[in-house]
C-alpha angles and dihedrals in degrees: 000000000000119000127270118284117268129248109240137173105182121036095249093056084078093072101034080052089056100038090054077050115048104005104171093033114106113267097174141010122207139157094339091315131126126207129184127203093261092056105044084050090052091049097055096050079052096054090042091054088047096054084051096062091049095059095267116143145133108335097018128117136224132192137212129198097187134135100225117310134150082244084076089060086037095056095029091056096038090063090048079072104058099030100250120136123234121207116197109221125224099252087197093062119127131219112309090012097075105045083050103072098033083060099044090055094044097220109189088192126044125194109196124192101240091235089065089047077115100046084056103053090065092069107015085107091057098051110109109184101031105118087172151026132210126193113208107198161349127057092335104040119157097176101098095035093048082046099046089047096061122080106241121247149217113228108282122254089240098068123107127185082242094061106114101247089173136062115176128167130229134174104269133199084281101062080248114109120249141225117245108182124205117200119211103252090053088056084051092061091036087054084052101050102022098084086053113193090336110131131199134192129199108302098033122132136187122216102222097204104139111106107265090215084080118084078231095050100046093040091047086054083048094062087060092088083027094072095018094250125129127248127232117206126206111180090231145350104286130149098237092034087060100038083055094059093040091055084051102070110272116153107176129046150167123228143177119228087245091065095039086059091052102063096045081059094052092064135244096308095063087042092053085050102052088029076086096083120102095212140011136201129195141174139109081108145042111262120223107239094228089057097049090041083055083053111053084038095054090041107041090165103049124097115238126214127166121191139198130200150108144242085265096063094046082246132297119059109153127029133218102196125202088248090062093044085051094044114120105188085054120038094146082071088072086074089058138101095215134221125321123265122254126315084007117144116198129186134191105220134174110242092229109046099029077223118133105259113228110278113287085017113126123248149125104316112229139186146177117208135154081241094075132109124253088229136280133302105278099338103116089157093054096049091049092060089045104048119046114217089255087058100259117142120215100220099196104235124115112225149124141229128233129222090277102050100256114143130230127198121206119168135336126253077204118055102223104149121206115213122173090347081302122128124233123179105197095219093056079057094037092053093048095047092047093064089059093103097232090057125102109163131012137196132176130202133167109234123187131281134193094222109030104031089242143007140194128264132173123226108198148172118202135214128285089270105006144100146156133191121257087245082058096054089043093057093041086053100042094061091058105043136026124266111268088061098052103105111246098211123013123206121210117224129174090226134359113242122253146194113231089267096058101246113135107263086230092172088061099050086052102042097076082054107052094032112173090352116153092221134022095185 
């Protein structure tokens, strides 16, 4: 078995632990690189010397526009050191959007993945606070000179467990992503709960695949030196990216349900193949019942764990262990979203009257955690209607809890739609859609996909006079936003629905769609 877990006090102290450990034994793969502990520990005291001598100290903010590498946990973690925050941009953004966020987070240094050196050219001009560039990568790359010419350094006296080391962005009540900002004491906590009762023993490996753009892909590569197993990192989620990390030797993973449907789709030969892991676990999406139950058939011997969270919580904030998808005198439980981690509080409250609903009744599911974010970049308002002043966020999400604690979600107060472990917030599509001229109203709803877990469709009324095709509105869509926002059906309606007081009846619009579905998150 793998050593104890570490104390740690700042997120960093998890690798130093392991590279005092274990010096010589393998810490990432990438690329056809090999790093050990020691030297992943030595790189980040590099990188954090070298954001020193950019400026970079305590309150101030880097950004990364990287596919997966091991340059985003060396930056991340260098600036753990000297108690500046990394945001890890979308590389899939399009347009304004990009320079959006780099500006909102007012990064004074910016690391771009060579293969994006386009992507940045669009917007390098817009971008207000960005003192440097540094290309990671291919032919040109400026990352490991601009590493071996700083002196390395300790951790600095000015940081505090409560310094923001991370910076991730997710769709806010504007259509304009928002800030949510981790600080490192609550990704302590997050590395500590977030594994959940997943074990490993010597040899094992995990295949860090999720996008670490994502809040779940950049803390799952961060349990790595938590639990003293190496990571090995593929650039995307791509299927021979991922076989090949998997004939490597890797033996854990995390995968959207997306990915898991997929390879039930690919036939028996990709399922024996991935039916090597010890343990999987999946989220970021729901996943379709037929699909899991594939799954578990076609690896009898695998470990299951779904879990559920969001960006404000770091990740991970309830658990659905392999004990309760295996569990016979309750199957209803594989619908759920499990119990909450370690010294998390949840509470069941009606939306209304911010009062607890009777036990197995349905409300806005709350919790309090160390885990949680301390609010959004410059959106006091917004934190303000997340964060009560007891310390209580509102996640959201309408659900319930069994008798034994098991949590249920069953709809969202807020319309962000998953697909693909992708998040879409429907006003950041709505905005873009009601600029097309021939659009009056505009609604957008996730409805449910096969393949994706959901999937975005546009409900709209035209113009007196007017009309387009919905290949029109996609591709008018589709030059504004990435990809994975760009509905995927539109319906054509003569009027949206409304309550008296004039809001969408979103419900209503969704509700033709999901049916009798158990779960519409």
């Amino acid at each position: 078995m793998t050593s104890a877990i570490p104390a740690a006090t700042y997120l960093p102290d998890f690798l130093a632990a392991r590279a005092t450990e274990r010096p010589d034994a393998p810490c990432w793969l990438f690329d056809g690189r090999t790093w050990s502990w020691a030297e992943a520990d030595a790189s980040v005291h590099q990188a954090a010397g070298a954001l020193r001598a950019e400026g970079v100290g305590a309150g101030d903010r880097v950004a990364i526009l990287d596919k997966n590498s091991p340059a985003i946990l060396q930056v991340l973690l260098g600036g753990c050191l000297v108690g500046a925050a990394t945001t890890v941009v979308n590389w899939r953004l399009a347009g304004d959007e990009l320079d959006y966020v780099v500006n909102d987070c007012r990064a004074k240094v910016l690391f771009v993945g060579h293969q994006l050196l386009d992507q940045l050219a669009l917007v390098r001009d817009r971008l207000e606070h960005v003192e440097k560039v540094v290309v990671v990568g291919g032919a040109d790359d400026e990352l490991e000179a601009w590493l071996a010419s700083a002196t390395p350094i300790d951790r600095q006296d000015d940081v505090t467990p409560d310094d923001v080391c991370v910076v991730m962005y997710s769709s806010g009540t504007t259509g304009r992503p928002k800030g949510v900002q981790l600080t490192q004491a609550a990704m302590v906590e997050h590395s500590l709960n977030g594994g959940g009762s997943i074990t490993y023993a010597d040899g094992d490996m995990m295949l860090v695949a999720m996008p670490m753009f994502h809040v779940g892909g950049t803390s799952y590569a961060l349990l790595g030196p938590v639990n003293g197993v190496p990571g090995y990192i593929v650039s995307e989620v791509d299927a021979t990216l991922m076989a090949g990390g998997i004939m490597a030797g890797c033996t854990h993973a995390f995968l959207v349900p997306a990915v898991v449907a997929a390879l039930v789709a690919a036939g028996p030969q990709a399922m024996q193949l991935f039916g090597r892991l010890k343990a999987v676990g999946y989220g970021a999406a729901p996943m379709p019942p037929p699909v899991l139950r594939a799954a578990m058939a076609a690896w009898p011997d695998t470990s299951f764990q779904q879990v559920y969270g969001m960006t404000e919580f770091g990740g991970v904030i309830t658990l659905l262990e392999d004990a309760a998808h295996r569990d016979a005198e309750h199957p209803e439980r594989l619908t759920s979203a499990g119990r909450p981690v370690w010294h998390a509080e949840m509470r069941i409250v009606d939306p209304i009257t911010l009062q607890d609903v009777p036990a197995g009744a349905s409300g806005e599911i709350w919790f309090r955690t160390p885990q949680a974010t301390i609010g959004y970049i410059g959106r006091p308002d917004d934190t303000a209607a997340l964060i009560t002043d007891d310390g209580w966020v509102r996640t959201g999400d309408l659900g319930r809890v069994d008798d034994g604690g098991f949590l249920f979600i069953e709809d969202r107060l807020k319309d962000m739609i998953i697909t693909g472990g992708e998040n879409v917030y429907s006003p950041e599509v709505e905005r873009v859609l009601a600029e097309h001229p021939a659009v009056a109203e505009i609604a957008i709803i996730g409805v449910p996909d096969d393949r994706w877990g959901e999937t975005v469709k546009a409900v709209v009324a035209f113009r007196p006079g007017l009309s387009a095709t919905s290949d029109e509105l996609i591709a008018f869509a589709r030059q504004r936003l990435a990809g994975y926002k760009v509905p995927t059906s539109i319906d054509v309606v003569e009027a949206l629905p409304r309550n008296p007081s004039g809001k969408v009846l979103k419900r209503d619009l969704r509700k033709p769609y999901w049916g009798d579905a158990a779960r519409q998150v």
